[in-house]
C-alpha beads as a LAMMPS data file, in Angstrom:
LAMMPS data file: protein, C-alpha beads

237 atoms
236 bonds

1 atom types
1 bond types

-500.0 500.0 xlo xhi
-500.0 500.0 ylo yhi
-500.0 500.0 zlo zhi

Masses

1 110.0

Atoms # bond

1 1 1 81.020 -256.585 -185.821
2 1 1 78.335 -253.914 -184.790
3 1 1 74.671 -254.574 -185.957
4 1 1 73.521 -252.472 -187.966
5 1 1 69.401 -251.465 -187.596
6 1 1 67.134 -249.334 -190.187
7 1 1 64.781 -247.179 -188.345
8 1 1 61.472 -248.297 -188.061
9 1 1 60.420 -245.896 -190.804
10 1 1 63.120 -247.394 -193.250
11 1 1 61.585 -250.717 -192.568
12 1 1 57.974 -250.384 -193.960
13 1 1 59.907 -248.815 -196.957
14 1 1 61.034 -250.598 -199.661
15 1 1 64.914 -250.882 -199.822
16 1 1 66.199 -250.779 -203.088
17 1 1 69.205 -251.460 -204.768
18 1 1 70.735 -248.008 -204.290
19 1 1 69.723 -247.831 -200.546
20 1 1 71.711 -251.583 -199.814
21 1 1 74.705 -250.125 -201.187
22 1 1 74.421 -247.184 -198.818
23 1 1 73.711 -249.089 -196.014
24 1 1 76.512 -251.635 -196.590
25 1 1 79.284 -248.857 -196.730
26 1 1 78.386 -247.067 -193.965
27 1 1 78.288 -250.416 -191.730
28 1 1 81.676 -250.689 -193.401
29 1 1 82.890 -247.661 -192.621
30 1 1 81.846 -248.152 -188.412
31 1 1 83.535 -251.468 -188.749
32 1 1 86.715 -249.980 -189.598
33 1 1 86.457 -247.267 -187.093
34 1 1 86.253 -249.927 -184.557
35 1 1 88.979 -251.580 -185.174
36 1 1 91.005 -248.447 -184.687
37 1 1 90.104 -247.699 -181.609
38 1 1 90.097 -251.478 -180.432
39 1 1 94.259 -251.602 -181.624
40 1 1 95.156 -248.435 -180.278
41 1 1 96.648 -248.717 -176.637
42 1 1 94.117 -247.793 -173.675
43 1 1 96.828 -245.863 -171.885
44 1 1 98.007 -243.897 -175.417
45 1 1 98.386 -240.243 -175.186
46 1 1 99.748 -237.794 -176.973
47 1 1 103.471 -237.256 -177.269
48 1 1 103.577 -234.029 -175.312
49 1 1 101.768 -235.608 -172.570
50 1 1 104.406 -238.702 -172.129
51 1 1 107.552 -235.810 -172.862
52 1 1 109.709 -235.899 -170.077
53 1 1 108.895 -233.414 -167.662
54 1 1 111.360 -230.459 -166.677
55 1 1 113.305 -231.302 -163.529
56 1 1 112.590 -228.683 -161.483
57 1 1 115.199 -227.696 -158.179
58 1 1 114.484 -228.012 -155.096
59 1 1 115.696 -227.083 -151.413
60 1 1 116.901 -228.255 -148.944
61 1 1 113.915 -229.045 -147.465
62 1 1 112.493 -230.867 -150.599
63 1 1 110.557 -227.609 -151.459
64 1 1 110.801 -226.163 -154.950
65 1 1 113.237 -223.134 -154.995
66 1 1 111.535 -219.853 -154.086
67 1 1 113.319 -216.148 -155.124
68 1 1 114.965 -215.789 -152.107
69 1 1 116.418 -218.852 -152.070
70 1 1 117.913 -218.969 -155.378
71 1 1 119.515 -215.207 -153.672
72 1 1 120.261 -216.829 -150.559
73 1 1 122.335 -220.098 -152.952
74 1 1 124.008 -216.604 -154.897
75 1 1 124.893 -215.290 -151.280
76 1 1 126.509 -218.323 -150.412
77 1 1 128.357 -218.832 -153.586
78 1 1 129.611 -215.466 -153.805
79 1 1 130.824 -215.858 -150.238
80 1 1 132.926 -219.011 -150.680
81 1 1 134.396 -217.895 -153.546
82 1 1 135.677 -214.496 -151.845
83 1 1 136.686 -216.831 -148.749
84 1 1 138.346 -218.843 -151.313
85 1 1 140.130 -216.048 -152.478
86 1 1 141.045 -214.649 -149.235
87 1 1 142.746 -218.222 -148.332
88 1 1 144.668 -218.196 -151.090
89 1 1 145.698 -213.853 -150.601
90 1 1 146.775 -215.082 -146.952
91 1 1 148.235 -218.288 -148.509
92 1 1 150.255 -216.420 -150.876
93 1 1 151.404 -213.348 -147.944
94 1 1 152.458 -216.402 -145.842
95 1 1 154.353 -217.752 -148.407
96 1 1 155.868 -214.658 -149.429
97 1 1 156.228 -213.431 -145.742
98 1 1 158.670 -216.737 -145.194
99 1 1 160.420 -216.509 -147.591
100 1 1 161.741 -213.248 -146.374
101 1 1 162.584 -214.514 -143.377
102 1 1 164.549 -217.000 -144.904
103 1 1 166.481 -214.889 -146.508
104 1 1 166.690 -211.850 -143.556
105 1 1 167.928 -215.310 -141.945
106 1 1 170.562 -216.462 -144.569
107 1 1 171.541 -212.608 -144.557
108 1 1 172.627 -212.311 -141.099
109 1 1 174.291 -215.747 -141.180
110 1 1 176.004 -214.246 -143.951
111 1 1 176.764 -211.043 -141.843
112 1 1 177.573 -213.000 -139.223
113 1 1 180.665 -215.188 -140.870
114 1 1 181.849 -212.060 -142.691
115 1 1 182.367 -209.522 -140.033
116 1 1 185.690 -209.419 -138.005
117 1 1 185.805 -210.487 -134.714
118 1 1 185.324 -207.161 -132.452
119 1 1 187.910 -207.007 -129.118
120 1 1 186.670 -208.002 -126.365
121 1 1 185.367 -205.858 -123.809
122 1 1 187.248 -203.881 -121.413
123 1 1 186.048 -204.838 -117.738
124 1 1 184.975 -202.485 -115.578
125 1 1 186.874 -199.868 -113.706
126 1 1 186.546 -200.955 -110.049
127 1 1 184.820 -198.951 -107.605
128 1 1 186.767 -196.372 -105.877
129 1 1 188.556 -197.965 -102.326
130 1 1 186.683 -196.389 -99.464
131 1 1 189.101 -196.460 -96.217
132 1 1 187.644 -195.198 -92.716
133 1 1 188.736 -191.926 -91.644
134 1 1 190.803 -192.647 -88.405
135 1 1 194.292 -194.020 -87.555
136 1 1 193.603 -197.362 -89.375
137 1 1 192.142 -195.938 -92.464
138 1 1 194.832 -193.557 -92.936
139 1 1 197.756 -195.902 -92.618
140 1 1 195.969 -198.100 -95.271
141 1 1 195.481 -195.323 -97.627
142 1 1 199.005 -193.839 -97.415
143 1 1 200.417 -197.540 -98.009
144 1 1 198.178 -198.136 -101.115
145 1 1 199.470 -195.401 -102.128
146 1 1 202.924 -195.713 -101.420
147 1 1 202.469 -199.238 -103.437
148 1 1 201.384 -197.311 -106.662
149 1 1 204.579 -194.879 -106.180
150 1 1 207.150 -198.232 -105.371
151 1 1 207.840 -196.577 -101.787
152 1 1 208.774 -199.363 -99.134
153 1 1 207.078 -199.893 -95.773
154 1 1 204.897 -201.571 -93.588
155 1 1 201.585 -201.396 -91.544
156 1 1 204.024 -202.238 -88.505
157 1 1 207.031 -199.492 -89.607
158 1 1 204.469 -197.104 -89.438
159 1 1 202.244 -197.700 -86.802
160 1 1 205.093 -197.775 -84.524
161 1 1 206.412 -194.349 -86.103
162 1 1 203.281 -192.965 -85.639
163 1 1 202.799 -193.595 -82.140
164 1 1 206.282 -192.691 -80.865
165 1 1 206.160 -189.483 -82.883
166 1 1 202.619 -187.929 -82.054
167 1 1 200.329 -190.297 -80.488
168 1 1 198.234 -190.627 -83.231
169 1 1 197.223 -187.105 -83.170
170 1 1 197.149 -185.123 -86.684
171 1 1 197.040 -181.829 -85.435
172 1 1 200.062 -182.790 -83.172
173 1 1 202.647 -179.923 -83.071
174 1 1 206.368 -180.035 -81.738
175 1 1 207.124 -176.674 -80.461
176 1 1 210.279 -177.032 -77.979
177 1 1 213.485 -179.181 -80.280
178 1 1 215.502 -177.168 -82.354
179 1 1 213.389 -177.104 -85.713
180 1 1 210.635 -175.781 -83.208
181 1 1 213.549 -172.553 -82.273
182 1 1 214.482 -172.136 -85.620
183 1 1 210.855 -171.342 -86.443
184 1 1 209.978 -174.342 -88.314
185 1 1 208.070 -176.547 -86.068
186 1 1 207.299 -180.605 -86.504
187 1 1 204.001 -181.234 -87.104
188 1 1 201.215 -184.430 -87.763
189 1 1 201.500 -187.960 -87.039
190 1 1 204.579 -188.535 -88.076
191 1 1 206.211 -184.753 -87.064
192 1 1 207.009 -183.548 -90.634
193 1 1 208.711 -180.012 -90.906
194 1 1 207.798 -177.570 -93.859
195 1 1 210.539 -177.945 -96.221
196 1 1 210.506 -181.578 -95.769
197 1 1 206.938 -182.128 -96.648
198 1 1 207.785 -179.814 -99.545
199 1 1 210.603 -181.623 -100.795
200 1 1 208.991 -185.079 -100.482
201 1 1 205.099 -184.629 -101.209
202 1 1 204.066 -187.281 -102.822
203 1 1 201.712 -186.309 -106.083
204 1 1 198.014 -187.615 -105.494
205 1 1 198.017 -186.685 -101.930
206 1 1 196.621 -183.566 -100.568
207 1 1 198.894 -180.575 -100.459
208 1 1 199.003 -179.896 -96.507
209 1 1 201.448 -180.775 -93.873
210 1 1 198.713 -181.499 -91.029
211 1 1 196.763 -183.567 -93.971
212 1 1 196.667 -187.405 -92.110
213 1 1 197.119 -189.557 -95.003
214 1 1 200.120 -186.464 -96.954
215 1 1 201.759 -186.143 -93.944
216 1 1 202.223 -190.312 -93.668
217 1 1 203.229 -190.358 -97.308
218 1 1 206.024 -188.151 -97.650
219 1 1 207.557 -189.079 -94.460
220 1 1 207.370 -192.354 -95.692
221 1 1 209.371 -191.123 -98.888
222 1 1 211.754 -189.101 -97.062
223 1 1 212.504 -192.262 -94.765
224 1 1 213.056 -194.465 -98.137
225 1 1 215.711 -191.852 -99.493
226 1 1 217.564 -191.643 -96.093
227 1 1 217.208 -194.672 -94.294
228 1 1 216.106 -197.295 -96.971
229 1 1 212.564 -197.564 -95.617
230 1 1 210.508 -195.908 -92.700
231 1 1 210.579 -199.884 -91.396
232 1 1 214.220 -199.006 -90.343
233 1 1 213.108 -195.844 -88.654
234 1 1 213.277 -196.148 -84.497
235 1 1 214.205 -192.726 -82.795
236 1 1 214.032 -189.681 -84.243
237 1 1 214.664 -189.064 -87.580

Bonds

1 1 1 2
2 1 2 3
3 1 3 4
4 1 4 5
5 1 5 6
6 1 6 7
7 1 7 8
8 1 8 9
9 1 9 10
10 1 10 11
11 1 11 12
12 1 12 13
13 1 13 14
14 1 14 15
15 1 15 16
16 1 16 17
17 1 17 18
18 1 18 19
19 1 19 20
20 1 20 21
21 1 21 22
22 1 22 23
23 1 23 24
24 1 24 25
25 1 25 26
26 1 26 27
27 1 27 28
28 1 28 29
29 1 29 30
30 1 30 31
31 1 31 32
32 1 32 33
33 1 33 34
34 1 34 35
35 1 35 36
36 1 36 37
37 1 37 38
38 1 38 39
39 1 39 40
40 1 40 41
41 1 41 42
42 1 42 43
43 1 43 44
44 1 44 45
45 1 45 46
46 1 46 47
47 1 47 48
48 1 48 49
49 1 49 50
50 1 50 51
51 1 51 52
52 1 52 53
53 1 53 54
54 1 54 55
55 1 55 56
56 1 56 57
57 1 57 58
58 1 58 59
59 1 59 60
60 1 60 61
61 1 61 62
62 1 62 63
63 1 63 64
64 1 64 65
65 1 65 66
66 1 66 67
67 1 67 68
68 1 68 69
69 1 69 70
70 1 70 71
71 1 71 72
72 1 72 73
73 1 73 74
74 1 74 75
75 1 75 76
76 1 76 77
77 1 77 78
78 1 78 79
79 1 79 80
80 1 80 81
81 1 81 82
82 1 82 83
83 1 83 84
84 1 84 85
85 1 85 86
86 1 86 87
87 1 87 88
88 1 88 89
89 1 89 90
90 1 90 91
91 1 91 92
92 1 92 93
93 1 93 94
94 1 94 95
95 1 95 96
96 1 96 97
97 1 97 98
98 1 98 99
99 1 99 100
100 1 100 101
101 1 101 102
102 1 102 103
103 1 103 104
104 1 104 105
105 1 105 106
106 1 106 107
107 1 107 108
108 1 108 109
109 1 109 110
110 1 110 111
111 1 111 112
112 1 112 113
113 1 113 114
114 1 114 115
115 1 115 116
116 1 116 117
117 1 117 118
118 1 118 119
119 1 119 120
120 1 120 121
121 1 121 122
122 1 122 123
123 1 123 124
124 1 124 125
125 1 125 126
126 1 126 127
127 1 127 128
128 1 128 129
129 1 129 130
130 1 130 131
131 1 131 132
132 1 132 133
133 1 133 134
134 1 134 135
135 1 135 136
136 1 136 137
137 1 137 138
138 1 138 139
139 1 139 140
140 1 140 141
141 1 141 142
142 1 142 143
143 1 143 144
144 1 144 145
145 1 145 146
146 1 146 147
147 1 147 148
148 1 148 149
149 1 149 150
150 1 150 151
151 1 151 152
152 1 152 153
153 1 153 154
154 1 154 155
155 1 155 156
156 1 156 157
157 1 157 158
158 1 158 159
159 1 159 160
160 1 160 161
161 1 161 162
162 1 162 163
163 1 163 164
164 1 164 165
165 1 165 166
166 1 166 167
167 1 167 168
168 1 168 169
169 1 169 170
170 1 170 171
171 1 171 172
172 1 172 173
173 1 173 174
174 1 174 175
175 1 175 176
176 1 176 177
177 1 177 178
178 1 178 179
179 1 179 180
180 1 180 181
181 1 181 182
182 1 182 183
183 1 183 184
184 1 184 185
185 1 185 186
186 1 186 187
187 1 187 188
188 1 188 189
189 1 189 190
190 1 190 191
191 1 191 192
192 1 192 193
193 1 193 194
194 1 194 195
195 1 195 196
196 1 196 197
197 1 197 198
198 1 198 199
199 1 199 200
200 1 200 201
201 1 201 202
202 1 202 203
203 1 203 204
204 1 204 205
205 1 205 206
206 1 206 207
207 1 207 208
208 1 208 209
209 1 209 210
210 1 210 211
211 1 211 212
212 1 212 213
213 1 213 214
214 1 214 215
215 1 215 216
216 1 216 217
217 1 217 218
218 1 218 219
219 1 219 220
220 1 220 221
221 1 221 222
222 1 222 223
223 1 223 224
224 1 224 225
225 1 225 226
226 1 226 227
227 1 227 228
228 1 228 229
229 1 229 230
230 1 230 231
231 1 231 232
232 1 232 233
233 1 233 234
234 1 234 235
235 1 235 236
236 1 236 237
């Protein structure tokens, strides 16, 4: 308990009954306020001081949040959610884009089974035969030819012909036996007159007596009629 001491004026004046009772409620009074602050906690405060605090954000760095990086955090959110979008716009084409090629695929296959089976191709028409233009060439010519028609002979029947009749010369011309008198000369490789060249031309062939490869032709037809085939042909005919 505190002491309690008059002043020194108090004490050379006489105390009565009145000032005692004055004196012993005020020493009262400190006692009790005292006590109060002896049972109160030192570290007591008031309850807004010990209210927990606001938790306030912070970057990245530990930092509090300025403007521009709460704008910078609305940047980035905005752009993840469009790139989240986009994924799923290209998600959904994709899926969309295979599923018409599924079916583009199940429609040919369908195509495919149904249609009729096309004929096949016809092949190629061969390249025209080239044959040299001499005595060779000619005799191959007129008995390709004389193949297509069903005329009968053979290089040898008319190789031998040929050479016995004109000497292989196209432009050969008979102008002393009788045919030659009677104004219708032989003529060509294999000594054709006029009306028998005319009578025997063989279609495909050119139209002139003196022609190598018409003039082998229809003397090879005119031998086929007569003597069964220019093969059979030896002497004048």
């Amino acid at each position: 308990m505190l002491g309690f001491t008059l002043p020194r004026a108090a004490r050379n004046t006489r105390i009565t009954r009145t000032h005692k009772v004055s004196a012993a409620l005020v020493a009262t009074a400190s006692c009790a306020a005292a006590l109060s602050l002896t049972a109160a906690p030192s570290d007591a405060a008031t309850p807004v001081a010990h209210a927990p605090a606001a938790v306030k954000p912070v970057s990245a760095n530990g930092l509090p949040l300025t403007a521009k990086d709460r704008a910078d955090d609305g940047k980035k959110d905005k752009v993840l959610a469009s790139s989240v979008a986009d994924h799923l716009k290209v998600t959904g084409v994709e899926k969309q884009g295979h599923t018409a090629k599924e079916a583009a695929s199940r429609s040919v296959e369908r195509k495919a089974i149904a249609a009729p089976k096309t004929a096949p191709k016809a092949a190629p028409k061969a390249a025209p035969k080239r044959y040299a233009n001499n005595l060779d060439g000619w005799i191959r010519q007129s008995l390709d030819i004389m193949k297509s028609k069903g005329i009968p002979g053979s290089y040898e029947g008319l190789h031998r012909n040929i050479m016995r009749e004109s000497s292989g010369n196209p432009n050969a011309v008979n102008d002393w036996d009788i045919n030659a008198i009677n104004g219708i000369p032989s003529k060509g490789l294999l000594q054709v007159i006029q009306p028998t060249f005319d009578t025997y031309h063989v279609a495909g062939t050119a139209n002139k007596l003196t022609d190598p490869v018409a003039n082998i032709t229809a003397a090879a037809n005119y031998a086929a009629h007569r003597y069964g085939s220019i093969d059979n042909v030896n002497s004048a005919y």
